[in-house]
Structure formats: C-alpha cells, structure tokens
N, CA, C and O atoms as a GROMACS GRO file, in nm:
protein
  436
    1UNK      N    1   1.738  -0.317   1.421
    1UNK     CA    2   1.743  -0.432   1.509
    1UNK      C    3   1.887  -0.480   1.527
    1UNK      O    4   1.939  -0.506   1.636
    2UNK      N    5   1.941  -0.487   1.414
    2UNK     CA    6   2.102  -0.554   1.436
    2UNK      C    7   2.157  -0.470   1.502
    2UNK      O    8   2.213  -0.523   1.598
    3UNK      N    9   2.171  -0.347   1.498
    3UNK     CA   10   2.302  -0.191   1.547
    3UNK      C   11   2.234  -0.228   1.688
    3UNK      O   12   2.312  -0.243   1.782
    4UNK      N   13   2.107  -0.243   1.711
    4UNK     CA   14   2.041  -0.220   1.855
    4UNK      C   15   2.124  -0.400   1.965
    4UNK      O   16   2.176  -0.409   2.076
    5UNK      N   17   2.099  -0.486   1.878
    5UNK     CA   18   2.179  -0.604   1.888
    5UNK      C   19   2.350  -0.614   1.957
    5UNK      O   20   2.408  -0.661   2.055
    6UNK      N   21   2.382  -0.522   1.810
    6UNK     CA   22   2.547  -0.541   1.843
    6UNK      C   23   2.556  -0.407   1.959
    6UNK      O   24   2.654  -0.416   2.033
    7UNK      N   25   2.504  -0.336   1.973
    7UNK     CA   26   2.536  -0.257   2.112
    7UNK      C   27   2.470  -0.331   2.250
    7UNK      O   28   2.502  -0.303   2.366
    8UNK      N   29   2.401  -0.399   2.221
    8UNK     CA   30   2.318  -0.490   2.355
    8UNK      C   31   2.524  -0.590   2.328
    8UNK      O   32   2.606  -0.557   2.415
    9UNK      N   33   2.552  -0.644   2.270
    9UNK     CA   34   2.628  -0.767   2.320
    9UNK      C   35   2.769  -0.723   2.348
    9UNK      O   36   2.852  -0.801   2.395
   10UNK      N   37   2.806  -0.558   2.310
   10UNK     CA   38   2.924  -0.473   2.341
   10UNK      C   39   2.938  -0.368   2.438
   10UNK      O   40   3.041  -0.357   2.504
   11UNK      N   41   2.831  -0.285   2.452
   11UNK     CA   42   2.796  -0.200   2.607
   11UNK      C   43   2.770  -0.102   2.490
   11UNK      O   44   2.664  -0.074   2.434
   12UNK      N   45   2.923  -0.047   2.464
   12UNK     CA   46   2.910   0.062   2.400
   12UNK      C   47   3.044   0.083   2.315
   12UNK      O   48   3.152   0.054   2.366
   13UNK      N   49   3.035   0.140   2.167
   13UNK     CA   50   3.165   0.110   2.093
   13UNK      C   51   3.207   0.219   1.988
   13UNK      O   52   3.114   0.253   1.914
   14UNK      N   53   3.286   0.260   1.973
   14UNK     CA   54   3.295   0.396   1.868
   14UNK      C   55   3.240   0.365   1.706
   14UNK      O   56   3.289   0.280   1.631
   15UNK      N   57   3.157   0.431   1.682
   15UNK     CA   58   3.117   0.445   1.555
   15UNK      C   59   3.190   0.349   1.438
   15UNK      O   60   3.131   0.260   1.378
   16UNK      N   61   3.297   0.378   1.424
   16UNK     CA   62   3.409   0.348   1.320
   16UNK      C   63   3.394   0.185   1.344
   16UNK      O   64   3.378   0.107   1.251
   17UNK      N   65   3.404   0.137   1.509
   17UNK     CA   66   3.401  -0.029   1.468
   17UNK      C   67   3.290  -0.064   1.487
   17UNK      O   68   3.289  -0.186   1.470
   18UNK      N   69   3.143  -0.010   1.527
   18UNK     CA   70   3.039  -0.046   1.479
   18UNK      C   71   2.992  -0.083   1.348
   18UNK      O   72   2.913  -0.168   1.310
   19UNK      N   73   3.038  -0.025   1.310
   19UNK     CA   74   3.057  -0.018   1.122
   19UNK      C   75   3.140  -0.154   1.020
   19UNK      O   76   3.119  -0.218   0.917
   20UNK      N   77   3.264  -0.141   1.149
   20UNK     CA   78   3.295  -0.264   1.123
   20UNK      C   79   3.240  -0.386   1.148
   20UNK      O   80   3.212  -0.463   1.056
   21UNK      N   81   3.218  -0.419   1.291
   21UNK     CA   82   3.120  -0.513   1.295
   21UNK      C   83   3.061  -0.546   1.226
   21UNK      O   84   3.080  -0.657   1.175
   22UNK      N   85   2.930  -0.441   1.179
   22UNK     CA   86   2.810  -0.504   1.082
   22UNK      C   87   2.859  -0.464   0.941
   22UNK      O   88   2.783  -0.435   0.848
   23UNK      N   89   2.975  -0.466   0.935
   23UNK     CA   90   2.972  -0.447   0.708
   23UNK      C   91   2.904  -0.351   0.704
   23UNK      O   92   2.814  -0.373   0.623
   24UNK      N   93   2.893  -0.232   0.755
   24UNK     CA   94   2.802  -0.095   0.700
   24UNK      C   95   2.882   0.032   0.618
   24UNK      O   96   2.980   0.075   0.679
   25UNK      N   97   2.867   0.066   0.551
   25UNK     CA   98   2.939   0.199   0.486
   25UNK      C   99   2.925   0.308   0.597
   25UNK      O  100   2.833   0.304   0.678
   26UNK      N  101   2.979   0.364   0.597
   26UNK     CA  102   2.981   0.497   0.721
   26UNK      C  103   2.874   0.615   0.703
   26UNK      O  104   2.830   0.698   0.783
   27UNK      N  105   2.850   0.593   0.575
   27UNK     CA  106   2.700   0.695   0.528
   27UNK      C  107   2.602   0.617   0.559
   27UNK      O  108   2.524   0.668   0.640
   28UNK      N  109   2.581   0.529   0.532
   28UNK     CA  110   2.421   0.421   0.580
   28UNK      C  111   2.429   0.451   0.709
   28UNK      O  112   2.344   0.522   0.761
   29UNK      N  113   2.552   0.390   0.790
   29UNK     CA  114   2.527   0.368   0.971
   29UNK      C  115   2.501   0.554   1.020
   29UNK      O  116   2.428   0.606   1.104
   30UNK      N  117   2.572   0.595   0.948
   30UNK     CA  118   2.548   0.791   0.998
   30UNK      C  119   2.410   0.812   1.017
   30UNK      O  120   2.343   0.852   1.113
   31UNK      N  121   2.383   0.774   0.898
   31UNK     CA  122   2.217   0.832   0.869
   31UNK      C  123   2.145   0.719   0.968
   31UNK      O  124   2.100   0.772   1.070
   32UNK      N  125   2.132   0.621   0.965
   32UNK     CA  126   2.055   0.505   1.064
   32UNK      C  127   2.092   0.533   1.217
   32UNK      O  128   2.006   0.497   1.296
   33UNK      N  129   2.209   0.592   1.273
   33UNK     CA  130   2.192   0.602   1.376
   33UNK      C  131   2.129   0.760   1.426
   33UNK      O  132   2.109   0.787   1.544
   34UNK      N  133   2.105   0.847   1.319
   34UNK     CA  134   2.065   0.960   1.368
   34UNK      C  135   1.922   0.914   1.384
   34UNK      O  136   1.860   0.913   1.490
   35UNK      N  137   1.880   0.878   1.267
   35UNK     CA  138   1.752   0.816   1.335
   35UNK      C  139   1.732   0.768   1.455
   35UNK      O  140   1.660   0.821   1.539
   36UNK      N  141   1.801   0.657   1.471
   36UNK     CA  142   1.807   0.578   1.632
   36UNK      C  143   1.826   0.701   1.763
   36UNK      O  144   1.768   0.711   1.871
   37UNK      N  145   1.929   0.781   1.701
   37UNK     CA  146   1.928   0.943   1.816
   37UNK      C  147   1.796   1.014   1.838
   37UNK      O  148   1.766   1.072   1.942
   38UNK      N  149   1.727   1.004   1.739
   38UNK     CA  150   1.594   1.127   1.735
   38UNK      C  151   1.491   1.044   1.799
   38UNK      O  152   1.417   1.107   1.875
   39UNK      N  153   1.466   0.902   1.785
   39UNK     CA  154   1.395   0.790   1.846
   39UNK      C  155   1.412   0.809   1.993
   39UNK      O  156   1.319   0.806   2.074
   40UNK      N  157   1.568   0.833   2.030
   40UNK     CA  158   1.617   0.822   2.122
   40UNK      C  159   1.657   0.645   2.199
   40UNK      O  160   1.676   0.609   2.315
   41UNK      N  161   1.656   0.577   2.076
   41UNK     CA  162   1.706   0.441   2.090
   41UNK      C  163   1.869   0.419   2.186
   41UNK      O  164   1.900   0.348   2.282
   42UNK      N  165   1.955   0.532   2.092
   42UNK     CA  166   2.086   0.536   2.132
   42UNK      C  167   2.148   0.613   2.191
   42UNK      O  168   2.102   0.719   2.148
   43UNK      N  169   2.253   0.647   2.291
   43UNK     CA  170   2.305   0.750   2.341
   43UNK      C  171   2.448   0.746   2.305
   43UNK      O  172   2.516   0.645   2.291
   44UNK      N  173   2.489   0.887   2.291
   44UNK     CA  174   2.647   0.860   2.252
   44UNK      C  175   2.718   0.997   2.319
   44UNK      O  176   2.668   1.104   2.356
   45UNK      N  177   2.849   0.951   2.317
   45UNK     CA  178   2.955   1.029   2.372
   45UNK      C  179   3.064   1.053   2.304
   45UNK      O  180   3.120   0.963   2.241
   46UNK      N  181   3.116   1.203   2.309
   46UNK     CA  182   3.260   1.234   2.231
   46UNK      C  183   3.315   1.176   2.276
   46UNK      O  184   3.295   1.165   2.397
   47UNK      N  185   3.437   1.088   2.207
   47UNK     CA  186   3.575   1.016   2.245
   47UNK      C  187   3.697   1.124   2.262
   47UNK      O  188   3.647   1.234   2.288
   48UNK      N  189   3.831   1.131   2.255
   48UNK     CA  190   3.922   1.222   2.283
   48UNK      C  191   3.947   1.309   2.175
   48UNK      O  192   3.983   1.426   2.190
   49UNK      N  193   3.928   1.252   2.065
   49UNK     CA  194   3.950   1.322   1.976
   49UNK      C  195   3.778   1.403   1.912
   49UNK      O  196   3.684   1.326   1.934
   50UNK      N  197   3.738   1.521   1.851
   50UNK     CA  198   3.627   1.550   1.833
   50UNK      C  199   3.520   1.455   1.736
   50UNK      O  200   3.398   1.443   1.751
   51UNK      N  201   3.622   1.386   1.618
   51UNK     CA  202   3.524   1.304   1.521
   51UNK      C  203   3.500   1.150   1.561
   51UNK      O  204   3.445   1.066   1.489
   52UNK      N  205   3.565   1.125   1.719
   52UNK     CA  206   3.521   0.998   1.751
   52UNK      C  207   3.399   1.027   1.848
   52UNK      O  208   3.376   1.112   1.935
   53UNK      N  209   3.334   0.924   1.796
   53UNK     CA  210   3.181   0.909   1.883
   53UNK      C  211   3.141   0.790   1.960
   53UNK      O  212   3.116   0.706   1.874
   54UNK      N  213   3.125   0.744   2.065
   54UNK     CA  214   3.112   0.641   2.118
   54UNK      C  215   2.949   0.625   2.137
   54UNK      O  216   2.869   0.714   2.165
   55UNK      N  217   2.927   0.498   2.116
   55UNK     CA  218   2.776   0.470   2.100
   55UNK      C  219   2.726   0.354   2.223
   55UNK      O  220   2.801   0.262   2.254
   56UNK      N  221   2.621   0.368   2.271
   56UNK     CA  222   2.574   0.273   2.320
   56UNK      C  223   2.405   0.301   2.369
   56UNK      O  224   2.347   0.408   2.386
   57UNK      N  225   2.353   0.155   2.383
   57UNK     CA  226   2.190   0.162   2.362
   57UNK      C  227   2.133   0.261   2.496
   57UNK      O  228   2.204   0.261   2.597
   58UNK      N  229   2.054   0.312   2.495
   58UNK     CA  230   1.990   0.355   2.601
   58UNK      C  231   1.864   0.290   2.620
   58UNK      O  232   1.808   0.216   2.540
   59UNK      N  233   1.809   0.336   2.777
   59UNK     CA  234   1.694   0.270   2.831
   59UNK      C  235   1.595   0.228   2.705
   59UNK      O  236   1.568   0.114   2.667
   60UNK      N  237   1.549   0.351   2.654
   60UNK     CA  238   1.483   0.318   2.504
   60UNK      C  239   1.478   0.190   2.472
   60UNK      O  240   1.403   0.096   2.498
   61UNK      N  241   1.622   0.213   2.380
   61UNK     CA  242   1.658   0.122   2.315
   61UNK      C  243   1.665  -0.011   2.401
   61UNK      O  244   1.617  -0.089   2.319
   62UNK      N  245   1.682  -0.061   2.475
   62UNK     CA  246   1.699  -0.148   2.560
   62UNK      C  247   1.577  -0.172   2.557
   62UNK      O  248   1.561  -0.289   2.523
   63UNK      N  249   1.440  -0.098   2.584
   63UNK     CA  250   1.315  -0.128   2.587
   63UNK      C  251   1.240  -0.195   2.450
   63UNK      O  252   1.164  -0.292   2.458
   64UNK      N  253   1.275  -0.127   2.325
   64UNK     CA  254   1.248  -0.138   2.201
   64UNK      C  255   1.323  -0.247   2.168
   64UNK      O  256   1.255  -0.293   2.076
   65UNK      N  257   1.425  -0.325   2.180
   65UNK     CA  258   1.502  -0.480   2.155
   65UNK      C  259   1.419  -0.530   2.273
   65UNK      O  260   1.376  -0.635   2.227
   66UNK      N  261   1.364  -0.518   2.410
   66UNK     CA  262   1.303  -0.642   2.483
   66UNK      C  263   1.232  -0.627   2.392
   66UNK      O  264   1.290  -0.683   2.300
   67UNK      N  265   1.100  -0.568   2.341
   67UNK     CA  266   0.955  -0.554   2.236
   67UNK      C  267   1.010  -0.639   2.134
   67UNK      O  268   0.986  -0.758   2.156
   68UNK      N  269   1.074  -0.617   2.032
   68UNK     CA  270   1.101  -0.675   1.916
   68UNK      C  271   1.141  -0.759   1.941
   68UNK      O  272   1.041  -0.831   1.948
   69UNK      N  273   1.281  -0.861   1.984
   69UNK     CA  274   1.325  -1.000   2.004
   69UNK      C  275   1.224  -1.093   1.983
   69UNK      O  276   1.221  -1.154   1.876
   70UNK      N  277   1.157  -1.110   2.054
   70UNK     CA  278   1.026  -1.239   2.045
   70UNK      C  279   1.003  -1.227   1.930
   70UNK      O  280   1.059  -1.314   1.864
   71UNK      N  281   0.893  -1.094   1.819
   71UNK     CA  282   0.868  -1.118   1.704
   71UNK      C  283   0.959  -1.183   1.603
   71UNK      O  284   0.932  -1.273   1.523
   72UNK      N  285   1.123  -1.089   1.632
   72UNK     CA  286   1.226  -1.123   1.518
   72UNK      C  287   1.246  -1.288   1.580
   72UNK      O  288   1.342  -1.342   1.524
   73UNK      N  289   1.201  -1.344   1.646
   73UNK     CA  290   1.304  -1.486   1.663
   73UNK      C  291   1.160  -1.557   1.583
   73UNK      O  292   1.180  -1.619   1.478
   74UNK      N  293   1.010  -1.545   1.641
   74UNK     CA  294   0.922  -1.581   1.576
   74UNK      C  295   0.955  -1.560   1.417
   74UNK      O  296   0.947  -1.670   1.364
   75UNK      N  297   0.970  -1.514   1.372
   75UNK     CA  298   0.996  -1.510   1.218
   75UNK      C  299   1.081  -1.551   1.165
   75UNK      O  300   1.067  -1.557   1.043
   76UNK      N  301   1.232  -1.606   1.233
   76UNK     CA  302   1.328  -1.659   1.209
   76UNK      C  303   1.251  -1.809   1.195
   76UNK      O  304   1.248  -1.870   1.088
   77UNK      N  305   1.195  -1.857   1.310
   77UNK     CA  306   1.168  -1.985   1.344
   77UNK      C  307   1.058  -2.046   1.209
   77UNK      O  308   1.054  -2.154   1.150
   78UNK      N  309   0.970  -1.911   1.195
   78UNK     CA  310   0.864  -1.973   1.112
   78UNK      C  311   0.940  -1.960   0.917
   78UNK      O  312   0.927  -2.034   0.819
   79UNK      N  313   1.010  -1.839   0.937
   79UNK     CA  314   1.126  -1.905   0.769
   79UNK      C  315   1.206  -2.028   0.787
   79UNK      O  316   1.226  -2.102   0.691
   80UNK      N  317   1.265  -2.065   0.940
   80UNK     CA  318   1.377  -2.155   0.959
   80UNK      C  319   1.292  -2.316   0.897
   80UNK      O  320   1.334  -2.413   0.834
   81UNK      N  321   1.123  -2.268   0.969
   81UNK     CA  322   1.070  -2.427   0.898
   81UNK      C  323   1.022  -2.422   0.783
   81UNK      O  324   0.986  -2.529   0.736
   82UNK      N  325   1.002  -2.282   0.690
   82UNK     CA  326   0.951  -2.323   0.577
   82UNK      C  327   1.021  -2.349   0.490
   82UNK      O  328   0.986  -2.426   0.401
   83UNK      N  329   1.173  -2.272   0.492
   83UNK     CA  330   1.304  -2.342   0.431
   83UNK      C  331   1.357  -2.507   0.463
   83UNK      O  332   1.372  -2.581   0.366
   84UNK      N  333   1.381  -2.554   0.588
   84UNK     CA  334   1.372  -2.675   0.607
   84UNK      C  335   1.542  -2.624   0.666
   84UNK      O  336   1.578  -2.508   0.649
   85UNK      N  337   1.623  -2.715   0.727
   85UNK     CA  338   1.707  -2.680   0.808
   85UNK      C  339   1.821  -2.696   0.728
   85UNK      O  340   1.919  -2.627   0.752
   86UNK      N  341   1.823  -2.785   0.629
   86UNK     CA  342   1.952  -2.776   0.507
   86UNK      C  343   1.961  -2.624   0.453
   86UNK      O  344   2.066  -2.561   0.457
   87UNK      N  345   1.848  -2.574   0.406
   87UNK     CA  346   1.826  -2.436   0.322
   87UNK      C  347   1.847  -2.336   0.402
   87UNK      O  348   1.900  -2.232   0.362
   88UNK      N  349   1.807  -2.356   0.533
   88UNK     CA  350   1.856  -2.231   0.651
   88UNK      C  351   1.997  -2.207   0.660
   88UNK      O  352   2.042  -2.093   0.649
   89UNK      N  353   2.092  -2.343   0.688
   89UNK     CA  354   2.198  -2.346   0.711
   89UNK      C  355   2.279  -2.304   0.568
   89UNK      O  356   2.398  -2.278   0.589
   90UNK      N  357   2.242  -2.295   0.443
   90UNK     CA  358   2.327  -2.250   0.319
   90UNK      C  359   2.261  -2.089   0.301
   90UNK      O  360   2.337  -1.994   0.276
   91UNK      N  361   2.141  -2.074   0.312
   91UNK     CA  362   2.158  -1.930   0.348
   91UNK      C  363   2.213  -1.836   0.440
   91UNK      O  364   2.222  -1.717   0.410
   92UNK      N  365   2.258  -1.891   0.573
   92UNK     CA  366   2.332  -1.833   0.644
   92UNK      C  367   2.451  -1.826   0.616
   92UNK      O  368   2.525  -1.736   0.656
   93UNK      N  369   2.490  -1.935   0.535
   93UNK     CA  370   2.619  -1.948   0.486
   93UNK      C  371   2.666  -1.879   0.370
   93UNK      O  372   2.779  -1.838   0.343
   94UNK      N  373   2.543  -1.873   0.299
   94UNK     CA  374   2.564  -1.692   0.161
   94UNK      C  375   2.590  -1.594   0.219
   94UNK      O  376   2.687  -1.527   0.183
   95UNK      N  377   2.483  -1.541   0.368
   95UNK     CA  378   2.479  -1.439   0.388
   95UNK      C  379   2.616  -1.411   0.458
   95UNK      O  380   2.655  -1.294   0.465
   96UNK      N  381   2.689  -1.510   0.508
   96UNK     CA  382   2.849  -1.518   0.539
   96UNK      C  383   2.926  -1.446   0.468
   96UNK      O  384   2.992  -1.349   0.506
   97UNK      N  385   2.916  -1.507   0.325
   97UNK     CA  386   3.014  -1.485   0.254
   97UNK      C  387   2.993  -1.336   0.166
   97UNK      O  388   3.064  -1.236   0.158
   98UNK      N  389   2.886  -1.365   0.116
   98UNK     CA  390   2.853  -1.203   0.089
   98UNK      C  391   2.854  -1.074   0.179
   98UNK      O  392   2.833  -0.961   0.134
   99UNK      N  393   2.886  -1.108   0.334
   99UNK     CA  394   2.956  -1.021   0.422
   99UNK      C  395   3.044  -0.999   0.394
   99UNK      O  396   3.076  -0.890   0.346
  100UNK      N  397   3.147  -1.134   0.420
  100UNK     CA  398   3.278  -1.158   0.402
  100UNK      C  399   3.338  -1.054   0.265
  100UNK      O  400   3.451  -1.007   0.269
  101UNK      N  401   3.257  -1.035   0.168
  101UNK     CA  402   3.331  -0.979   0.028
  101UNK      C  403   3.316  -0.868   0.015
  101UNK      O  404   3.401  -0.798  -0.039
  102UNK      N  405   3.155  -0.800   0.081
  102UNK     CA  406   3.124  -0.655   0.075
  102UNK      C  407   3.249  -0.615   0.209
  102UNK      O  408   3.293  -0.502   0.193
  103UNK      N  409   3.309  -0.686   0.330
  103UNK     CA  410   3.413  -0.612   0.381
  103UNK      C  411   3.529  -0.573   0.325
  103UNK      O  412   3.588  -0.470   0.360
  104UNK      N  413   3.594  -0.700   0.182
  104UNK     CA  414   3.696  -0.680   0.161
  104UNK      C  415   3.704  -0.627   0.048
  104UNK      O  416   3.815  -0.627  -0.006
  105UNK      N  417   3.576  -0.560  -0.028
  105UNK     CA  418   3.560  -0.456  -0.123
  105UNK      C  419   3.574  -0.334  -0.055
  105UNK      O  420   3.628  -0.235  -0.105
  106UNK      N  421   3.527  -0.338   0.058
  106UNK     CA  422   3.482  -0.165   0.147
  106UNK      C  423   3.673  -0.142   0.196
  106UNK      O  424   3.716  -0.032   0.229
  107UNK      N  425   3.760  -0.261   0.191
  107UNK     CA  426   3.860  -0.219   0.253
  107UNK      C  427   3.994  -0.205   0.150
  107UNK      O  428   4.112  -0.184   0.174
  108UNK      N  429   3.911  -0.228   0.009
  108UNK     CA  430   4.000  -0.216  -0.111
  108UNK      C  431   4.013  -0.100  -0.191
  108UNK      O  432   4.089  -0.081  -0.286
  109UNK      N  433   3.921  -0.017  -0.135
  109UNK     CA  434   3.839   0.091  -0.208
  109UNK      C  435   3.891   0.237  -0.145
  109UNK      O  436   3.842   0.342  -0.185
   0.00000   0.00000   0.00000
C-alpha cells in the first residue's frame, strides 16, 4: 500500500530513492517490488546506466490503490477513535522518530 502510495504522489522514481523515501533496506523493497511486478501492480524502466531502474504504478496498480484507499482510511479512522486523538497524534509521532533513526542507522552502516 505505501510503495503503491509513494508512486501515486511521485509519477515515477528510481528504485534507490524509493527506498529512500520509505526507510526500506534495498533487499526488502527488491523482493516487495518483484512481487508488485508479477501482480503487475508496477511498471519499470532502465535508467542510463544498467543497475538504475525507474519505477512507476501502472493501470493495475492504480486500480488496486482506488480498491484499497477507502478500507485503509476506514481503519485508520476506526484505530484513530479507539486510541482517542492525543494517542493517535504520539503514535504518529513514534512512528516519526523510529523512521527518523532506522534512516540514520541504514546511512551509518
């Protein structure tokens, strides 16, 4: 849902800063987008050089984020009230920061 997300709000973007975007290790997003390839969620293109890959959603995929959105926002809405709106807003704010640290471990390493 997110990779299908961040290519809906970018067109289309090379692998390497997809990765960046979402805090992903380059083995997780490899393997998750071949999936998304065999689904046929995503379409991609060689960049100039052979190991760059440029990604972006296809019709599919475009079809499979209209389907899902409604459920994923329904489920946001129905945790957003059973947490209460203080508890929403400090979990978003963990899940911030525990971004924030898994990037600057992945870029220490």
């Amino acid at each position: 849902m997110t990779i299908l997300q961040a290519l809906s709000r970018t067109g289309e973007a090379p692998q390497g800063r997809l990765g960046e975007m979402l805090a992903m290790d380059s083995t997780s997003l490899t393997r998750t987008l071949a999936i998304m390839r065999r689904e046929g969620w995503i379409a991609e293109r060689k960049g100039k050089d052979r190991r760059e890959r440029w990604l972006r959603m296809s019709a599919a995929g475009e079809a499979k984020l209209k389907r899902a959105e409604p459920v994923w926002k329904e489920v946001q809405t129905r945790l957003r009230g059973e947490l209460g709106e203080q508890e929403w807003n400090r979990l978003l704010q963990l899940t911030q920061q525990v971004t924030s640290v898994a990037m600057v471990q992945g870029e220490s390493q």
